[in-house]
C-alpha positions, -999 to +999 in steps of 0.1 A: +713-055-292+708-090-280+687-115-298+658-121-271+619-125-268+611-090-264+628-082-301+595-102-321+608-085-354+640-103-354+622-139-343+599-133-372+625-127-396+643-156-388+613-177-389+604-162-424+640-169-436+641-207-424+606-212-441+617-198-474+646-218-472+624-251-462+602-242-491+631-245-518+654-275-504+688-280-523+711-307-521+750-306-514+768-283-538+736-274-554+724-245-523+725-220-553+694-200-539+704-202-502+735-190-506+724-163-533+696-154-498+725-156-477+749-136-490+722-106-502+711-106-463+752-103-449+758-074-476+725-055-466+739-055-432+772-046-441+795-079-441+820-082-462+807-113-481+826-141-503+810-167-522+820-194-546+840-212-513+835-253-524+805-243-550+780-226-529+796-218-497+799-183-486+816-163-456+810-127-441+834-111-421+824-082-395+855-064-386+861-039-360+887-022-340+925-015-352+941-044-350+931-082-363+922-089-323+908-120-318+897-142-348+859-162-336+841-185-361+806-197-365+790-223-389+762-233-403+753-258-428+727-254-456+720-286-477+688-305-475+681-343-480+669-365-513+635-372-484+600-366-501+585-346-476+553-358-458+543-329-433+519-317-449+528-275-438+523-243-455+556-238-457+568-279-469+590-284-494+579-271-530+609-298-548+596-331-553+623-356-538+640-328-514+631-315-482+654-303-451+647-333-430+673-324-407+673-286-397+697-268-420+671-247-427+671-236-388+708-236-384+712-211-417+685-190-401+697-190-366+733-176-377+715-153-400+696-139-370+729-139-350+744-121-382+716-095-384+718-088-342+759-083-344+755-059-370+730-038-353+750-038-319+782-022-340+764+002-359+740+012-332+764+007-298+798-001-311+819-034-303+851-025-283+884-038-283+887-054-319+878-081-332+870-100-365+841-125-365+840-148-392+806-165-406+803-201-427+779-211-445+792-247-454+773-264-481+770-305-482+772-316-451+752-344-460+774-359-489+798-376-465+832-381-472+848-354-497+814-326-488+812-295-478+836-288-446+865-310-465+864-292-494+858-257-482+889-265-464+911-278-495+898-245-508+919-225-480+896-218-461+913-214-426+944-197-449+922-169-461+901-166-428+918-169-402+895-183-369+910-186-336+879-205-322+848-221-341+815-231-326+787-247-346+753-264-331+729-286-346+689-291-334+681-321-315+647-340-316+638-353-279+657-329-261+632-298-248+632-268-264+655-241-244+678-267-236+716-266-246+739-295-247+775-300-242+801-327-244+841-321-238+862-342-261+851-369-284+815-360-291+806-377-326+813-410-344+838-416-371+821-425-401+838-452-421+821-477-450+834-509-464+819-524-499+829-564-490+832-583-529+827-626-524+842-635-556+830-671-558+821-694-592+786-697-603+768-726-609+733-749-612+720-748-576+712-786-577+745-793-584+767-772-551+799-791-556+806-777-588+805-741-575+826-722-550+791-704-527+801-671-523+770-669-501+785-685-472+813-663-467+790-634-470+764-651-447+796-660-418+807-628-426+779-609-413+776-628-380+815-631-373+812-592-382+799-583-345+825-605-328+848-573-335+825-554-315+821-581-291+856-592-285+884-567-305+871-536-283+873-524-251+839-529-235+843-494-224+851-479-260+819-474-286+818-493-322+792-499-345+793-523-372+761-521-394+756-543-427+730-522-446+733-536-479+731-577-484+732-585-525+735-615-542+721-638-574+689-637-595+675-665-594+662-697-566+681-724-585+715-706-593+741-702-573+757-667-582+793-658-589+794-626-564+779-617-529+783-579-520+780-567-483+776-529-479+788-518-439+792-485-423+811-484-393+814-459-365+837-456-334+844-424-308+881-431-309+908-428-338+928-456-326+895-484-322+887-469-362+918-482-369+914-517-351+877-517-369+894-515-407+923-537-400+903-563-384+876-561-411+894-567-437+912-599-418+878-610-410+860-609-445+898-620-467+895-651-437+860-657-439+866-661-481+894-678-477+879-708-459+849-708-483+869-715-508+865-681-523+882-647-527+873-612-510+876-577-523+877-550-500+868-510-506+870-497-473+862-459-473+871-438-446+844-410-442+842-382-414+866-383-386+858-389-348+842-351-340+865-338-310+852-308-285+879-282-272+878-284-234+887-246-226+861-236-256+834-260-242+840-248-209+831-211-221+803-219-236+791-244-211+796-215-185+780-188-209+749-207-211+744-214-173+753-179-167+722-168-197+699-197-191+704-211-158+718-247-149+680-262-153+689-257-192+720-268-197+733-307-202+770-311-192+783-337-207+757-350-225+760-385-242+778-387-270+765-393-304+770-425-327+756-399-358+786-384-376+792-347-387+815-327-411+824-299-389+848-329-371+871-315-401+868-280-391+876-284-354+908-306-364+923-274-376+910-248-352+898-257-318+857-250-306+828-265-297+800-283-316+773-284-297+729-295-294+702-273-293+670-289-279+640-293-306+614-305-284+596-331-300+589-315-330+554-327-332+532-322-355+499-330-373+501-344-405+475-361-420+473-395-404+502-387-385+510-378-351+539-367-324+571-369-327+596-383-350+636-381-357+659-367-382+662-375-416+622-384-414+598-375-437+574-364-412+603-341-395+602-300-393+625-283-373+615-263-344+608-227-344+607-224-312+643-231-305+659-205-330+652-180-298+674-200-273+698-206-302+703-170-317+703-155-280+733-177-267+756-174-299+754-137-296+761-139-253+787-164-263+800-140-294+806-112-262+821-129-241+847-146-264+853-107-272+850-091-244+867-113-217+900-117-247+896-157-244+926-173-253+922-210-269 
């Protein structure tokens, strides 16, 4: 059994699955129903299922053969986004606030699909050799530092189920459906976040010299901020200081006693994040310090650079050309500045994260047309890609089993 065009039946389930799941979005650690659909679909087919992994999680194990054999991994994420939706679809989100504006929906479905097809090929044809293959369904991937992956994994998971290999993938907006990318090595950003405190003393605003103007470090801050960027990293290397948040006072004629910069920071090496936090915090105490004023610093390391396996890229690079033909397949591809969970997963066992092309997700809604990115209100993930998807996990599945790949 393979998961292709000709089998409509298993498309259509898939499809039916991801908009039932759209329908009823849940947030990280609250994918009650999802996992509840989950796990009810893996038992049907046989799996043997546990849930309860960080809250909501749950794994299913196919076994066969005599011995443990090789030990393969896939994961999916299934948390949604606090987004109110806007697409206006029969099938949009039913939960005011929520809505899966980034394709967990279609990843969940996709390895449910994958799940259904490896279950039919052992009880119908038989898998040879043996082998244990080893589904996650990881809630809150969207939380950031401390969700799903981290805590699944403070929770044993690697202990208890054992993977060898992992591969994940996640939808891609802009990149044609039917297209598969791939990236060796560092693939996603670190994601780091620094709260920056200017602890000044308040006062009349016609009176300045009576007052320490936490303002101005704040304000010096956020320029000298990109001279990091500019002139503490290799040109070469990626790093991405972003203020989001600027905060200060009340009121036009009163200086306030506090200024509060919010940053998130991303880089595609471990040793620039480190150059980025220590030279923030020098930067922002400095910056204070000639103001007249003091800093405190929260600095918050998040998800950790995302790193691809060469030899597991390789296979799956070289399944995908060999299923799809080169015309479909992107490798490398550009890295990503984005950030994902699953970087925690493939510290302890090495695989391949990889894109799955969305087209441009277009769509009429109202007012609004064409395309539009993740974490959008307007966004819907693809149907049309859970085909591509679904049929290269389960070619990839084979030949990780069949050909005995070591990692």
């Amino acid at each position: 059994m393979t998961m292709n065009a000709n089998d409509k039946a298993a498309l259509e389930r898939m499809k039916a699955w991801r908009h039932q799941i759209h329908q009823h979005p849940e947030l990280g650690f609250e994918e009650f129903s999802t996992s509840r659909l989950v796990a009810a679909q893996l038992r049907e087919w046989g799996y043997e299922v546990h849930t309860g992994i960080a809250i909501t999680g749950v794994v299913g194990i196919l076994r066969w053969g005599d011995e443990p054999g090789l030990r393969l991994g896939l994961r999916a994420d299934m948390d949604a986004l606090p987004i109110q939706e806007a697409t206006g679809l029969p099938w949009a989100s039913q939960v005011d606030g929520k809505m899966h504006a980034c394709g967990h929906d279609g990843h969940t479905a996709i390895l449910l699909g994958v799940a259904e097809a490896m279950a039919r090929r052992q009880r119908e044809q038989g898998l040879t050799g043996s082998g244990t293959l080893t589904l996650i369904f990881q809630p809150a991937e969207e939380l950031g530092g401390g969700g799903g992956a981290q805590r699944m994994l403070e929770e044993g998971l690697f202990e208890r189920f054992p993977c060898d290999a992992l591969f994940a993938l996640h939808n891609f907006p802009g990149v044609p459906v039917g297209r598969l990318c791939f990236r060796e090595g560092a693939f996603m950003a670190s994601s780091d976040t620094a709260k920056l405190t200017f602890i000044g003393k308040g006062g009349h605003g016609a009176l300045p010299q009576l007052s320490q103007d936490p303002t101005l470090p704040a304000a010096a801050t956020v320029l000298a901020l990109q001279s990091i960027v500019g002139r503490n990293v290799d040109p070469n290397q990626v790093a991405v200081i972003s203020v989001g948040k600027m905060q200060a006072g009340s009121a036009a004629n009163v200086i306030p006693n506090t200024a509060e910069l919010e940053l998130s920071i991303r880089t595609l090496d471990p040793t620039v994040r480190d150059t980025l936090e220590r030279r923030v915090r020098t930067l922002a105490q400095a910056q204070a310090a000639a103001f007249d004023c003091q800093c405190e610093i929260d600095y918050q390391r998040g998800y950790p650079v995302l790193m691809n396996d060469p030899a597991m890229t390789r296979l799956a690079v070289d399944t995908a050309r060999e299923q799809f033909g080169d015309d479909s397949v992107e490798a490398p591809t550009a890295p990503l500045t984005g950030s994902e969970d699953c970087a925690y997963f493939l510290e302890q066992v090495p695989g391949c994260y990889f894109l799955v092309g969305n087209g441009d997700n277009g769509h009429q809604a109202g007012a609004r047309l064409g395309p539009c990115s993740l974490h959008n209100p307007h966004y819907d993930f693809n149907d049309d890609c859970m085909e591509t998807a679904a049929t290269f996990l389960v070619k990839l599945i084979s030949r990780y089993f069949d050909q005995s790949v070591q990692p």
